[in-house]
N, C-alpha and C positions, 0 to 999 in steps of 0.2 A: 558673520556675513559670508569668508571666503568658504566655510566648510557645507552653507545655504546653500551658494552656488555651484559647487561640486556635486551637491546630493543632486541637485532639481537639473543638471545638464542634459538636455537633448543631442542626438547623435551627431548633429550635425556639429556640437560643441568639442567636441571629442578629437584629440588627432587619432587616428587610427595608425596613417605610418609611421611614427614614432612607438604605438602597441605592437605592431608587426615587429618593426625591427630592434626593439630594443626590450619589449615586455616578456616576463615569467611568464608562460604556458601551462596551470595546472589540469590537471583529468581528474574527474570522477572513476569511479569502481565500474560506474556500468558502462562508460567508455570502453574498456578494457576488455568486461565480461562480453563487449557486442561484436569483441571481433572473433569472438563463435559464434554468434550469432549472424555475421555477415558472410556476403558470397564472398568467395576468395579474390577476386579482383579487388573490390570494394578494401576487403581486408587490407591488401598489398599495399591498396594507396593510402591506408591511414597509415601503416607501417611505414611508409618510404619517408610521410613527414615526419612523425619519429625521430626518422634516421637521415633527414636531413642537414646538407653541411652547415644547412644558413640560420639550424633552428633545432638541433640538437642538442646544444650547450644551454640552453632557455626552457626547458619541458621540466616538471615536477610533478611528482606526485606525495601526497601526503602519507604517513605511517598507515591510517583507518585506511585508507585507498587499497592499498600494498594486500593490509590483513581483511579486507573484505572479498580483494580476490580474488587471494587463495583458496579463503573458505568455502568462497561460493562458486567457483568454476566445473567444479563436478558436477556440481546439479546441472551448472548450463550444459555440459557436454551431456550427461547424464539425458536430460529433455532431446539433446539435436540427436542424438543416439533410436529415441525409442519413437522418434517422427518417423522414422524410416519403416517399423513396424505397423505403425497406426496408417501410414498412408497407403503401405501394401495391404492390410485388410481393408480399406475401405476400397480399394482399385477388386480384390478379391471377389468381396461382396457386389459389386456392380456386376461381375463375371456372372455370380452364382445369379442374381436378380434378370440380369437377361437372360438365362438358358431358360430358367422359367416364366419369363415374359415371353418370351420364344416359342415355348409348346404351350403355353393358353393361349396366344395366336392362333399358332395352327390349330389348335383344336378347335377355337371360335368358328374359325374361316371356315373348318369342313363342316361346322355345324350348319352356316349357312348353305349349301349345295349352289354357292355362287356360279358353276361350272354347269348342274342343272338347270338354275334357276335367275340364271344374269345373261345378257348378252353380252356387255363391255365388260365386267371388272374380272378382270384375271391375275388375284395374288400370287398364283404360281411364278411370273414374273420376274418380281422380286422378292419372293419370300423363299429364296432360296439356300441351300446348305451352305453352299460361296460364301455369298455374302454375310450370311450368320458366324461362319469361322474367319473370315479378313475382320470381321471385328470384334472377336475373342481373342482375336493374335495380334489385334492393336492393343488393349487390355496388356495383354501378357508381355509383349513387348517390352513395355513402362515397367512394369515390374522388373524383368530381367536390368532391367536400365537402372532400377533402384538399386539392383543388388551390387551392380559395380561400383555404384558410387556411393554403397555403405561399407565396401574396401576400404574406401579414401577416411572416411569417417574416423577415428581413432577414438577408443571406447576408455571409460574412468580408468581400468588399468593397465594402461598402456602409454607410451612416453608423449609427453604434454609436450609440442613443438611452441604452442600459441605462449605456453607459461612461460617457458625457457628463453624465448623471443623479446618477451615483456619483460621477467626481470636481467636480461642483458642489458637492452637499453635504458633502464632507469637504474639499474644498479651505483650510478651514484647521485643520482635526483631523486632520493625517498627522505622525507620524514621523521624526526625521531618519536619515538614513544614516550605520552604523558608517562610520569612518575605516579605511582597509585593514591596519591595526594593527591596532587593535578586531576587525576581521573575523579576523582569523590567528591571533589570542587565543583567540578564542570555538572556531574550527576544532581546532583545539587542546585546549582543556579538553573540547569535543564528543565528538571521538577517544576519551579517558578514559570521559565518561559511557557512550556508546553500546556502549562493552565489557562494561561494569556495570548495562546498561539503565538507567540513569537518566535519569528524566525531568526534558522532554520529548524530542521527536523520533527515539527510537530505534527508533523501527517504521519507519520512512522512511531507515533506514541501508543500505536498497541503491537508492534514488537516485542516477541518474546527471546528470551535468551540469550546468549556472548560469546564474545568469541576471547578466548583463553589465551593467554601469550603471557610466556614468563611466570611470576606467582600473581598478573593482575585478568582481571574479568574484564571487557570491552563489552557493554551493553549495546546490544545492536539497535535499540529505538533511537539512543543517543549518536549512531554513526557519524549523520549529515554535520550533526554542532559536534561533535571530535573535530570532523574533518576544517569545518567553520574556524573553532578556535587556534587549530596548524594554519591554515593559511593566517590569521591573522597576526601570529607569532612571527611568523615567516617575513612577512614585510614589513613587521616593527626592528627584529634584528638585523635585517638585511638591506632596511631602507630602502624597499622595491620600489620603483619608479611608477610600474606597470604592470598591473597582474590581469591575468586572466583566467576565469575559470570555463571549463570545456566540461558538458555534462549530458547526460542522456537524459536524467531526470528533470520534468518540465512541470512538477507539482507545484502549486498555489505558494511553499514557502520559500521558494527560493526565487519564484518569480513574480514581478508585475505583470498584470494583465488588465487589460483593456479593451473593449468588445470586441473578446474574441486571439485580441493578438498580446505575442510578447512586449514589453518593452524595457526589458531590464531587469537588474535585479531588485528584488526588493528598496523600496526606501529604509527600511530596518535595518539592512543589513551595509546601504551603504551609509550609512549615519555611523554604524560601530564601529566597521573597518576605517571610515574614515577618520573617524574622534580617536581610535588609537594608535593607527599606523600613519602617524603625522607626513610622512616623506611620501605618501602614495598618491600621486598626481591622480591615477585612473583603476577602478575596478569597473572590471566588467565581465560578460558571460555570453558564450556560445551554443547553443547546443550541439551536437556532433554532425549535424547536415550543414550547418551555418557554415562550422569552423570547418568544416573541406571546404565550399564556397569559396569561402574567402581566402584559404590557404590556395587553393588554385590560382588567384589573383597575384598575392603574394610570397607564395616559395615555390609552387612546382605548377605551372601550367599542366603536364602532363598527368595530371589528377583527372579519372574521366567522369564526367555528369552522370553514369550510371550509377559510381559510387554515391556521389554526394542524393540521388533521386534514391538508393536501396536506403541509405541510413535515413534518410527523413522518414522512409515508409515503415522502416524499425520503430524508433519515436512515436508514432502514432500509432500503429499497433500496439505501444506498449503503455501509452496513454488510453489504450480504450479497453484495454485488458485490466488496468488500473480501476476506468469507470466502474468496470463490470464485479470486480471484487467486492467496492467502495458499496456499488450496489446491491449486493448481496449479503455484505457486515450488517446495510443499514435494514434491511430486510428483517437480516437475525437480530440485529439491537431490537426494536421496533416488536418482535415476537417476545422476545426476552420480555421487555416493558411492560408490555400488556400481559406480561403472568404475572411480574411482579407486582403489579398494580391489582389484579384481582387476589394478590396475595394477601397485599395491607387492607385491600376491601372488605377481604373474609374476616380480618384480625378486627379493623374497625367494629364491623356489626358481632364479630362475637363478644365482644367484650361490651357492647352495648346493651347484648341482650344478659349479659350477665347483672349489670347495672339493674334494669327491668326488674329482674327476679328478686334482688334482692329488695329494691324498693315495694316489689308487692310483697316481700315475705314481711318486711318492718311493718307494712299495713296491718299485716295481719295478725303479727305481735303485739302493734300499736290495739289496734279496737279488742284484741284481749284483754291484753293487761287495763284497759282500761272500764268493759265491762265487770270484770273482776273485782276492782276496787267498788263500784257501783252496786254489786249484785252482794258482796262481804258484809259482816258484820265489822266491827272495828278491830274486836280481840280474834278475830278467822285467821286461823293459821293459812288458809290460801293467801292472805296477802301478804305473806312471806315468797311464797309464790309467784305472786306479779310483780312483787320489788326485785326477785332474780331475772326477770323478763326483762328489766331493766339494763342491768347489764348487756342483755344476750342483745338489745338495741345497740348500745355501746361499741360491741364487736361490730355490730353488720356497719355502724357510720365508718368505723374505723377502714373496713375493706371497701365500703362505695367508696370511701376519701381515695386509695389506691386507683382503684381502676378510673375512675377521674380521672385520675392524675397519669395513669396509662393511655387513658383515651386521649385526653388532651395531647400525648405526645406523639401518640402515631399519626394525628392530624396534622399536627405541626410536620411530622415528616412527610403527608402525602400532598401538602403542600410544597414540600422543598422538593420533592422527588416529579412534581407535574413541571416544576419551572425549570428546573433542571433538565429534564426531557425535551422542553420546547427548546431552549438553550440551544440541545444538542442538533435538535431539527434546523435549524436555521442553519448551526457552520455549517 
């Protein structure tokens, strides 16, 4: 009954300042990866709670957290690196497309002999050199303005302020590392969940590859249940009062939703953290615009609203960049399907028409061998002849019995393979 009423509590059930001021603070990986991702203000104020007095001793991050990164912050800078390229040709290209919008103008214009042949309209006016270079030198400008603040930018090999910053302040709130038992376990019951969707990490089930550490492999599909299973360690040995988790990711498996909006974490998830880590009064979850909100509430008023408005607008960019993948997988599944499916189709009727032939070849051996006995005398060495046709019957029942028995099973497969597909259509 008491672990009912834990799971199904609405927020109003919840103390919140007893979470503020006494609850574990953990972060996700993309937490971490988004303060390259944010403007430097923004950045600062997530940094300052960090490294606040009132709320630094409470912040954790998990082992997978720490190793995810690492691994993956290159590429972020890597990306915020080559935006600066992408957005000077596209400013470039706008240059190059007006000086040629420009003179098919003017050519148009003299085409008309509006000067001969108009009283009022006089493009010379405005359609002057002036004005066409004040707005190539606004173009250019922005570039120049790019170029200084791709100074600032600090490129894959070159000193990581953001990384060095991040493992200072957690350098002693990380995580330990499964043992490669532990890891093979979890891999394991993973396999199970992620058939069942259960959360977490089943959205990240077509992940490829690991990230390496020590002599063991970290499967990246299995990240989110790593990280899953450290936090649930973590509050059975430590007797956490109060956890929270702080995450940029807002996928279906870590969260409740309901038209449209959050409300929580999973009911899965609060059922297992709470059947195991019996001492933990409250789980709960923020995403990284929430949890400025409320930390401005809570530990530093001087947290400014633009922070907390740029990380929401992160979040949903990175939710609609998500859609658009999600969109594109289902796209290529979907192309995949329908070849494979005209694959078993071709298999089905080849082997159908193999069935055919031989039932018309047995015909045909059939009303032989049988004219033959009819057409013979008794002592006619032919029907030594049609008793051999006999056998050669024998063989062909023997091969229709096979391919039957191949037919029937590619059937059987292209019915588990249509139900299977629809399956897939639905999640």
């Amino acid at each position: 009954m008491e672990l009912l009423k834990k799971i199904h509590r609405n927020n109003k059930q919840i103390d919140f300042k007893s979470i503020w001021n006494k609850g574990t603070f953990i972060f996700d990986s993309n937490v971490l990866l988004d303060l390259y991702r944010l403007p430097i203000s923004a950045r600062e104020d997530l940094f300052s709670v960090f490294q606040n007095e009132k709320f630094k001793d409470r912040i954790w991050i998990g082992f997978q957290v720490l190793l995810e990164f690492l691994n993956n912050r290159l590429e972020v800078i890597s990306d915020q690196k080559n935006k600066f390229n992408q957005v000077k040709k596209l400013v470039e290209s706008t240059i190059s497309e007006y000086e040629e919008s420009n003179n098919t103008l003017r050519k148009e214009l003299n085409n008309l002999k509006l000067a001969q042949r108009h009283s009022l309209i006089e493009p010379e006016k405005y359609i002057k050199d002036k004005n066409f270079k004040n707005s190539k030198n606004f173009l250019k400008e922005f570039i120049e303005y790019l170029d200084k603040l791709e100074e600032k930018q600090f490129d894959v090999n070159e000193d990581d302020i953001i990384k060095e910053k991040v493992l200072e302040i957690f350098k002693n709130n990380v995580g330990i590392s499964f043992d490669q038992e532990s890891l093979e376990n979890i891999y394991k019951e993973g396999e199970e969940r992620y058939k069942n969707q259960v959360p977490p990490g089943y959205m990240d089930g077509s992940k490829k590859g690991f990230y390496p550490y020590e002599n063991k492999n970290f499967k990246r599909k299995y990240g989110d249940l790593l990280l899953w299973k450290e936090i649930i360690e973590k509050c059975k040995k430590e007797k956490t009062e109060y956890a929270v988790l702080v995450t940029g990711d807002i996928k279906e498996d870590w969260w409740q939703k309901k038209r449209g909006k959050k409300l929580g974490a999973r009911m899965e998830l609060l059922n297992e953290i709470y059947s195991q880590a019996t001492d933990l009064d409250t789980f709960y979850m923020y995403d990284t615009s929430s949890f400025l909100q409320y930390a401005k509430l809570e530990i530093d008023e001087n947290i400014k609203d633009s922070s907390i408005s740029e990380t929401k607008e992160l979040i949903e960019l990175s939710s609609q960049e998500r859609l658009k993948i999600e969109k594109e997988k289902s796209k290529l599944r979907l192309k995949n399907a329908k070849i494979d499916f005209v694959e078993i189709q071709n298999k089905i009727s080849s082997v159908k028409k193999e069935i055919e032939k031989i039932k018309e070849y047995q015909n045909k051996v059939s009303n032989t061998r049988t004219n033959i006995y009819l057409e013979s005398d008794e002592n006619d060495e032919i029907k030594e002849y049609a008793h051999n046709l006999g056998y050669l019957e024998a063989e062909q029942d023997e091969e229709l019995k096979r391919l039957n028995e191949n037919l029937k099973q590619l059937e059987k497969y292209k019915s588990k393979f249509i139900l299977d597909f629809y399956k897939k259509r639905k999640k």
